[in-house]
N, C-alpha and C positions, 0 to 999 in steps of 0.2 A: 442616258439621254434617249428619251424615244422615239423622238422625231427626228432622226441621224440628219436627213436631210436636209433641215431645216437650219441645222444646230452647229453645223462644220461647213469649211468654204478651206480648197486648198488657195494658197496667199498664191499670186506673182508673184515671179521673183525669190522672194522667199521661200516659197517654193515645200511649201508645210501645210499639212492640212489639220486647222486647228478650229478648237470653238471658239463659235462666233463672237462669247460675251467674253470682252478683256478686262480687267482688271486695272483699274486705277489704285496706288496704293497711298495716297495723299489725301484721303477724305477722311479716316480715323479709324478704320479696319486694324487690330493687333497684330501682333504678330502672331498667333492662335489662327486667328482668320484666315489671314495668311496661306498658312500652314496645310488648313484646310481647302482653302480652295486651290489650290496646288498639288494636291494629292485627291483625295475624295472628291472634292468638285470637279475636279478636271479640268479648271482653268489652264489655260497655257497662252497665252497672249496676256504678254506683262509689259504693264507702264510702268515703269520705274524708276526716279533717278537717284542717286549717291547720297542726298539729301535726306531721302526715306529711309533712314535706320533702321529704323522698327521692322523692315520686311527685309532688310540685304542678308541677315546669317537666313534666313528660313530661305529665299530665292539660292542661297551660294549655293547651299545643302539641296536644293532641288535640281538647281541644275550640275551638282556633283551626279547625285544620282541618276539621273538621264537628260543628259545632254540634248541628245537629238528631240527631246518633246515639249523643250519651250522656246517660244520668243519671246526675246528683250528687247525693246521697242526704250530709246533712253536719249535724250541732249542735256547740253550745257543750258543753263538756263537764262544767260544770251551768249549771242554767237554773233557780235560785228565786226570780228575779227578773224583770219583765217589761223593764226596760230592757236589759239584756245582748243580748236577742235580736236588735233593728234593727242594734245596732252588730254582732252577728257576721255578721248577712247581709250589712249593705254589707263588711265586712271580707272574707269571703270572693267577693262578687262582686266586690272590686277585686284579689283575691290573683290569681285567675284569669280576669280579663278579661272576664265575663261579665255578665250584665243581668240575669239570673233563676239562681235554684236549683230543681230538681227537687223535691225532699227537702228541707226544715227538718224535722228530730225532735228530741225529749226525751228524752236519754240517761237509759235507765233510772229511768225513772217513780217516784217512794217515796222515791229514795236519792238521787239528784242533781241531779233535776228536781223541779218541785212544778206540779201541775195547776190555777192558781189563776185565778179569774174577771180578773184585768189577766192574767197571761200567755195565757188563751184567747186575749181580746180584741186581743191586738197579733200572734198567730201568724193569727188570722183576716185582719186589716189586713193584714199582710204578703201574704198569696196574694190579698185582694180587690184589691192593689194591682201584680198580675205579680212582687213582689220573688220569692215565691217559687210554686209550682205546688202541692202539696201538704203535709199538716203532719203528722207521726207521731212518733209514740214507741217506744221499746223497752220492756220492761216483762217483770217475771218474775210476778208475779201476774195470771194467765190470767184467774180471776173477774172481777178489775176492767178486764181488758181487753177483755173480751167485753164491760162493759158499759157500757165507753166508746163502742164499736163503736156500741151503740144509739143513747147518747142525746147525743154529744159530736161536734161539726166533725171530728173525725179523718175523714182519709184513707187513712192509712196504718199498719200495726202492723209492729214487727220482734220477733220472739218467739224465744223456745227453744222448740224441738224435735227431737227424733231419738229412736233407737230407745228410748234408755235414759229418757226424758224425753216421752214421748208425747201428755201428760195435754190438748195442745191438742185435739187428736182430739173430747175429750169436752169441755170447759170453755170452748173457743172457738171452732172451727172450724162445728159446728150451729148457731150464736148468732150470727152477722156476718149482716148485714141483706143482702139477694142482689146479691151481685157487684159492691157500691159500694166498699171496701176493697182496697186491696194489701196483698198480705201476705207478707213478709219473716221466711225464718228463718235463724236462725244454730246456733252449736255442731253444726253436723250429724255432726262425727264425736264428741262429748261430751268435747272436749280431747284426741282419742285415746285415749281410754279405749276406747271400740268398737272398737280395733283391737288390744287388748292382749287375750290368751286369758285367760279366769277362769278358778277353778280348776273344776276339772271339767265345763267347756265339751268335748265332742270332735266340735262339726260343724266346717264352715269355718271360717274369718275374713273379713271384709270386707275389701273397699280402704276406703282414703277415699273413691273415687269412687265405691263403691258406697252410704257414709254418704249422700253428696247424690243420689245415686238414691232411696234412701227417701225421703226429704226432698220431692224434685220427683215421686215418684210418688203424692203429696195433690193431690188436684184444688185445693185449697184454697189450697197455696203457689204463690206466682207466683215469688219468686226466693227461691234460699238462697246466702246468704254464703261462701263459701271466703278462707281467710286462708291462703295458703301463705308457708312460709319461702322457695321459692325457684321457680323456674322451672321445673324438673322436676316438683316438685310439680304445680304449675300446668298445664299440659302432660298430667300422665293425669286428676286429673279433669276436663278439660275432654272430654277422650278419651272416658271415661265413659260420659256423658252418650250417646252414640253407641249403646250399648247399651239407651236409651228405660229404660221403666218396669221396677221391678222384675216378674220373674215372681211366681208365685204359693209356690215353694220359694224363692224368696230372699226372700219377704218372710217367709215361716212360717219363717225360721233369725231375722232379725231380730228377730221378737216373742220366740222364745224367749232368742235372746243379750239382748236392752238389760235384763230387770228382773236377768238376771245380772250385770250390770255397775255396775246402780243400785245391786244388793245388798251391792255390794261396799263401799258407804262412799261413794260420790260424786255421793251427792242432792241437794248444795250446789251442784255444778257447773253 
């Protein structure tokens, strides 16, 4: 990495000083890939959950060999119950060997998780008790995640944002109490939509790599997500990243491409 500075962010809490690009392993990445970006790439901010085969012996075998230099960042994939959660963290700290999780979150806050005073109370137990180190949710409603930020044990948000989807900027990012939060985004190239020409777009186009340069050029996000299909993928944006913050013309092509791209129909995204 050449641009050290650019490229690592020690987490709150967590308390790790890792690269900034994480790793989704749900988009079709092998286990080879895997493999690779965990060792050679240097990834160490891992999405992960029990679900994803293909990546749990290449992660076990990573964090056999050194422990202290990844996060596992991992939930249930719903949580409207408080008992499901002990049995997913012993379940995943027996899948891969380990004593603690990084990362306990609530997939998607509203729709598949439920923020209710027993599931507080047993995700607080859990980290008052080392099963796990931090507690976070995903969540596409900005408003009520800024104001969980204030008044809620969270440690952690994983959000949407990118060009086309910006609204954290205003609705979250001013609002997080100082530098107690990690903050985790994802969608940074908006499905690929940012990389498909709109009509009557005639600047550039971005890479992917370029999506997560927006992304990590918020002082605010500390890692964004990448889900690649494949190794190659994987490989330039990590590349990317090499090239530090966006300039000040790539970011002013940015604000004009993403509400082009919104405009198009894909505000759901």
């Amino acid at each position: 990495m050449k641009n050290e500075e650019f490229g690592y962010r020690k987490l709150p809490v967590i308390d790790k000083n890792v690269l900034r690009l994480g790793l989704a392993c749900n988009f079709g990445i092998d286990a080879s890939g895997v493999e690779w970006a965990l060792g050679e790439g240097g990834v160490q901010y891992v999405f992960w959950t029990p679900r994803q085969k293909g990546a749990t012996e290449v992660l076990r075998r990573a964090l056999k060999r050194d422990r202290d230099r990844y996060v596992v960042a991992t939930g249930p994939t719903t949580a409207l119950w408080s008992g499901n959660l002990r049995r997913f963290v012993d379940k995943v700290r027996t899948t891969l060997n380990i004593d603690h999780v990084e990362v306990l979150q609530m997939f998607w806050l509203g729709k598949t998780s439920r923020w209710a005073p027993k599931i507080v109370a047993e995700l607080e137990a859990l980290r008052d008790e080392g099963a796990v180190t931090a507690i976070g949710i995903s969540i596409h409603d900005r408003k009520r995640a800024a104001e969980l930020a204030r008044s809620s044990p969270l440690d952690l948000l994983m959000i949407r944002y990118n060009a086309a989807h910006p609204g954290a900027e205003q609705d979250i990012f001013p609002h997080l109490p100082g530098g107690r939060h990690t903050v985790v985004s994802y969608t940074a190239t908006c499905w690929r939509y940012l990389l498909r020409r709109p009509k009557g777009w005639q600047g550039p186009m971005p890479t992917a790599g370029d999506c997560y340069r927006f992304c990590l050029s918020s002082p605010h996000v500390d890692v964004t997500l990448t889900g690649p299909a494949n190794l190659e993928q994987l490989r330039e944006n990590l590349m990317a990243l090499d090239k530090g913050p966006l300039s000040a013309e790539e970011m002013a092509m940015f604000r004009e491409l993403g509400p082009l791209v919104k405009a198009r129909g894909y505000s759901w995204l």
